[in-house]
C-alpha positions in Angstrom: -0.7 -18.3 16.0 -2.0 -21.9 15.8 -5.9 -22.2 14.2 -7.1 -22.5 17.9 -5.6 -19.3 18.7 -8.1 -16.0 19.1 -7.0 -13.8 16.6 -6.0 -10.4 18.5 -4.9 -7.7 16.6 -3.7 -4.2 17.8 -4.3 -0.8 15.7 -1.9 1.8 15.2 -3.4 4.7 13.0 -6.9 6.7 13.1 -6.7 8.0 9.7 -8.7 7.2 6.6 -7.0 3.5 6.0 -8.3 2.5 9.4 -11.9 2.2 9.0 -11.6 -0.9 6.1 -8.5 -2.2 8.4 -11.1 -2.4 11.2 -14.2 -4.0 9.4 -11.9 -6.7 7.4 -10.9 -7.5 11.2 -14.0 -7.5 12.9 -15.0 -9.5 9.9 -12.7 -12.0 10.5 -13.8 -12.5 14.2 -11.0 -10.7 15.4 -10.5 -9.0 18.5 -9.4 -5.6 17.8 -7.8 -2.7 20.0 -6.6 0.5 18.8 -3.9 2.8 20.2 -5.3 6.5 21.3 -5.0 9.3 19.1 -7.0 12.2 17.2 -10.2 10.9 16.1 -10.0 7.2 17.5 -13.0 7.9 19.9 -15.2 8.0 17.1 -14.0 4.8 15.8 -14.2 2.9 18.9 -17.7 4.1 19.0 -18.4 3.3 15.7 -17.3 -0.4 15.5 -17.2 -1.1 19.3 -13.4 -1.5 19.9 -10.9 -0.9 22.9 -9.2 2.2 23.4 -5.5 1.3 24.5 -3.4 4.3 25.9 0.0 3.4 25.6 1.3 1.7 22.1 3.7 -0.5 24.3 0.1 -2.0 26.2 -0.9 -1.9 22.9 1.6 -4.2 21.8 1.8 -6.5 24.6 -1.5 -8.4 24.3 -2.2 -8.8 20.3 -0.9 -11.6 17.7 -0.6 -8.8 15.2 -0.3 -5.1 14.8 -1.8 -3.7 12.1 0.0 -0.1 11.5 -1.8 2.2 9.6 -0.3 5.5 11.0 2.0 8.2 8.4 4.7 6.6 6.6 7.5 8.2 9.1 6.6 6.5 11.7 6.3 3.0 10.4 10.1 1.6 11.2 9.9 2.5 15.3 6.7 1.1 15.3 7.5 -2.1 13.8 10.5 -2.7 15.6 8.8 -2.0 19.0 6.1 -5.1 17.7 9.4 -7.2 16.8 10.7 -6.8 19.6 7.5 -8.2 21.7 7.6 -11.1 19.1 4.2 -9.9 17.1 3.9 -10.1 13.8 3.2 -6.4 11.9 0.8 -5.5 8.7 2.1 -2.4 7.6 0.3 -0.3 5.3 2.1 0.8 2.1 4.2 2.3 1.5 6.7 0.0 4.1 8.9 3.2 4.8 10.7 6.4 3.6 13.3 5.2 2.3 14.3 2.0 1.0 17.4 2.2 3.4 14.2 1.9 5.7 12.2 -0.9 4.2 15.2 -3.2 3.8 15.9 -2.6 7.7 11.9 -3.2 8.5 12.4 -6.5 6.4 15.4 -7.6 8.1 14.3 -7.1 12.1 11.4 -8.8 11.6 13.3 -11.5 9.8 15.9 -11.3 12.9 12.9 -11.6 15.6 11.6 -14.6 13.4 8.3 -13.1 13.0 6.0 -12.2 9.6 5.8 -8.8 8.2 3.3 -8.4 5.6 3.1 -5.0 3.4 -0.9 -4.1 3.2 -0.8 -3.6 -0.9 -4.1 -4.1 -0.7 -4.3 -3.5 -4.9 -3.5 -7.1 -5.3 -6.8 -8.3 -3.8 -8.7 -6.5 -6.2 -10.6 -8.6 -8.5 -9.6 -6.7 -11.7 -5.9 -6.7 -11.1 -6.0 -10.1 -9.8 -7.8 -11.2 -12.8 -5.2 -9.7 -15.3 -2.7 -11.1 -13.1 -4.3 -14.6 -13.8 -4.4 -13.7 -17.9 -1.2 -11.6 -18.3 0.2 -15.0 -20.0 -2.8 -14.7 -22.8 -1.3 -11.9 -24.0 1.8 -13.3 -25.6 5.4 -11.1 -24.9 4.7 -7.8 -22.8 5.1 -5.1 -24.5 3.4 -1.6 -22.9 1.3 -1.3 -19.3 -0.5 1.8 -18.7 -1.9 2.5 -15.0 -3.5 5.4 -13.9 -4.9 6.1 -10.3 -7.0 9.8 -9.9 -8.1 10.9 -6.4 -9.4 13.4 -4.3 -6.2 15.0 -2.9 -6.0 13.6 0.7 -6.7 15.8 4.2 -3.9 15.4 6.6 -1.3 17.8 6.2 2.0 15.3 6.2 1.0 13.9 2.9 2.2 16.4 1.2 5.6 16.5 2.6 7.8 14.8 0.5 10.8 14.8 2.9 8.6 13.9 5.9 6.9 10.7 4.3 4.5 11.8 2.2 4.5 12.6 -1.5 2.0 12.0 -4.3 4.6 9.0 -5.7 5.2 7.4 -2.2 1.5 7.4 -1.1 -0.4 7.0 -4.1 1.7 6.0 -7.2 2.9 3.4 -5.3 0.3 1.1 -5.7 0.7 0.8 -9.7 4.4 0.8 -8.9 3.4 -2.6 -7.2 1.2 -3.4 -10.1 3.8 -2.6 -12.5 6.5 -4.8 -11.2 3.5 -7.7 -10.3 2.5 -7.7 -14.2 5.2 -7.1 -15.4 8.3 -8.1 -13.3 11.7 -6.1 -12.5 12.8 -2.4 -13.4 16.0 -1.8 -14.9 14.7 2.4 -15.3 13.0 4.6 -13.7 12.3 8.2 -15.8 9.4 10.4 -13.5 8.1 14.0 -13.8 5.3 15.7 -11.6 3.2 18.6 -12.6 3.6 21.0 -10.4 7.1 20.3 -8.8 7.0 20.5 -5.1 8.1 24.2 -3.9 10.5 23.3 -0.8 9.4 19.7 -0.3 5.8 20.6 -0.1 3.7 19.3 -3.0 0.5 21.6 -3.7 -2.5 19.9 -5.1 -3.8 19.5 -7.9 -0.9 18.0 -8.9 0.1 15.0 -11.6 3.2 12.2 -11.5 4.4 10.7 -14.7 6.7 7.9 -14.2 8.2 5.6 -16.9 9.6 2.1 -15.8 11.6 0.1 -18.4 11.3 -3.3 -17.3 13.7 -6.5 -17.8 11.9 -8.2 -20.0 11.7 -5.3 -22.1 8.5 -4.1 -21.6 7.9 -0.3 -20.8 5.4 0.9 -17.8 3.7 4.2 -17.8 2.2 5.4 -14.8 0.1 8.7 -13.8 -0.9 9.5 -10.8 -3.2 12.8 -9.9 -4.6 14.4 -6.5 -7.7 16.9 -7.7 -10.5 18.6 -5.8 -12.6 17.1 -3.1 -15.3 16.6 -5.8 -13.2 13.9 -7.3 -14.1 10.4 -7.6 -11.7 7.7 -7.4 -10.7 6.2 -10.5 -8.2 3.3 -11.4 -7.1 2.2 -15.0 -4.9 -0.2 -16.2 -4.4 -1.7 -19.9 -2.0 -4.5 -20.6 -0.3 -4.8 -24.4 1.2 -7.8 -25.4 2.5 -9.2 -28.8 -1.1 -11.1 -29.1 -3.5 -9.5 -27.6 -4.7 -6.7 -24.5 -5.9 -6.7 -21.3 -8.0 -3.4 -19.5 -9.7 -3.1 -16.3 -11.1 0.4 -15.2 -13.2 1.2 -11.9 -15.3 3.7 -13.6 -19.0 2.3 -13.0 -18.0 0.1 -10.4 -21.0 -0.7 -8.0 -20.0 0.2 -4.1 -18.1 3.7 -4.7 -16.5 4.6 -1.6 -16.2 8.2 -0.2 -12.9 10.2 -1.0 -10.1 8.3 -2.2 -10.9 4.7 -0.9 -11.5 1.8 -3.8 -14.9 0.8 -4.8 -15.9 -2.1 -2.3 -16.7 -4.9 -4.4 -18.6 -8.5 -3.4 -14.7 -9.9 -2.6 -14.0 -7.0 -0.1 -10.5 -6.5 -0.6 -9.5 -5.2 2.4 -11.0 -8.1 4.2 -9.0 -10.5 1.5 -6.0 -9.0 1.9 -6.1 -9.7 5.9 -7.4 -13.1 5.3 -4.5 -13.9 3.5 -2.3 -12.5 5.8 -3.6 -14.3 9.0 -3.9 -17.7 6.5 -0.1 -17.2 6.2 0.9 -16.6 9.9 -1.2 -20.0 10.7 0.4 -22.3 7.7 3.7 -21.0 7.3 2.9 -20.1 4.0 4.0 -17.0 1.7 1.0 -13.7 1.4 0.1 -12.8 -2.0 2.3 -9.5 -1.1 6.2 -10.2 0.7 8.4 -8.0 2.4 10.6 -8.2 -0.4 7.4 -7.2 -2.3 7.4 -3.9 -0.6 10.9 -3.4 -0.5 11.2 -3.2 -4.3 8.0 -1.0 -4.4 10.3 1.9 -1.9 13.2 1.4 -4.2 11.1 2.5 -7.6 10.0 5.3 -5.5 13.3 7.0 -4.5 14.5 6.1 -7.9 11.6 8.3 -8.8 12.7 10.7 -6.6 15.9 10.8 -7.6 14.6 11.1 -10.9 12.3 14.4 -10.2 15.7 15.9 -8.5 17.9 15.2 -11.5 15.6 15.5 -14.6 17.1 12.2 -15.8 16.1 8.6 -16.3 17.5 6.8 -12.7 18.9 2.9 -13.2 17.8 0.9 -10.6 
């Protein structure tokens, strides 16, 4: 995609990711398409988009799909766009497993084409901003993140061996924060209130997980799905030898329904996509790389693995 190319990008997903997906598009001047499923006749009406039929149509006439679908179904998907030399935003987390992310990573890498993992919490001022002052801080010593949300609709969330999991799908994006801020994981240590009963988690449920990081500094990260009176709320508190960074959503002008982010004057969403078609037209590195999302999967199984042994995991 050269700067005098029409931006085209194809939709995979009609769950409660797509809507920002589509506006950050459409705000970009893209022309947008979405494949058929549950509920996307409403969204076509809503923003004015094509209805496409069959995903391999729907791959055949973009420069990028954009999937947004359950986490399962990510790897086919992706490889199908590889294969028809398109590049792929993939919403987080990249897959299942990280057996699975690493072999997303490396057919896109094979087809020559740019995979970028939509962890759209790195386009949010706040983060961003203690990103830019984590060296103000002297030595890290202890990050806190918590993320509380109204527990989510769709049934497959909740299945932790089908995709879903309160970790994998929401945890994950202070996972990404975590290793952002604060750089690799040598230790993972997790517990969840209440343990999933045959796979299935049942809200409301808590995750704590622990992360014991390189450099020496320690993460702790919670994670809760309430009611469906909840409002969304993200915290995060950087300690270092001289001094200490916070950001917290609470207040935040722009409150979104259910468990979507506050929008905020720098929409995010539309950042994030910027970026990403910005890198497919230079050549240059996103703020967020496969590899990126890769090492996000792995903390997650070694969370996993974690919950199933009742032991700290190295990673």
């Amino acid at each position: 995609m050269d700067g005098n190319e029409a931006l085209r990008v194809g939709i995979v997903g009609a769950g409660g990711i797509a809507p920002p997906h589509i506006e950050g598009w459409l705000a970009l001047g893209a022309d947008v398409g979405i494949l058929r499923r549950t509920g996307v006749d409403e969204l076509a009406a809503r923003y004015g988009i094509a209805i496409v039929d069959d995903l391999d149509e729907l791959i055949e006439w973009p420069t990028i799909v954009d999937i947004v679908s359950p986490t399962a179904t990510h790897l086919d998907i992706a490889r199908r766009a590889f294969a028809r030399g398109r590049h792929v935003v993939c919403e987080k987390p990249l897959a299942v497993t990280t057996a699975d992310a690493v072999a997303l990573a490396e057919a896109a890498s094979d087809a020559d084409v740019r995979l970028f993992p939509a962890h759209v919490v790195r386009y949010f001022e706040g983060y961003r901003a203690l990103k830019e002052q984590i060296g103000s801080v002297g030595a890290l010593l202890e990050l806190t993140f918590r993320r509380t949300v109204a527990a989510p609709d769709s049934a497959w969330f909740y299945a932790e061996d089908a995709g879903g999991g309160l970790i994998r799908d929401l945890m994950i994006h202070d996972l990404d924060q975590a290793l952002w801020l604060a750089g690799p994981v040598v230790e993972v240590a997790a517990t969840q209130d209440p343990p999933a009963a045959d796979g299935q988690v049942m809200p409301p449920v808590s995750a704590h997980v622990s992360l014991t990081h390189a450099n020496g500094a320690v993460s702790h990260l919670r994670a809760d799905w309430f009611g469906p009176e909840t409002t969304f709320r993200s915290q995060a508190q950087v300690v270092g030898a001289t001094g200490r960074l916070e950001f917290d959503t609470q207040g935040s002008a722009g409150q979104r329904e259910g468990y979507l982010p506050p929008a905020s004057d720098i929409d995010p969403y539309r950042a994030q996509l910027a970026d990403f078609a910005d890198a497919i037209r230079t050549g240059r590195d996103a703020r967020v790389t496969p590899d990126d999302g890769v090492a996000a999967v792995r903390l997650v199984d070694a969370a996993y693995e974690s919950l199933r042994t009742g032991r700290p995991v190295p990673v």
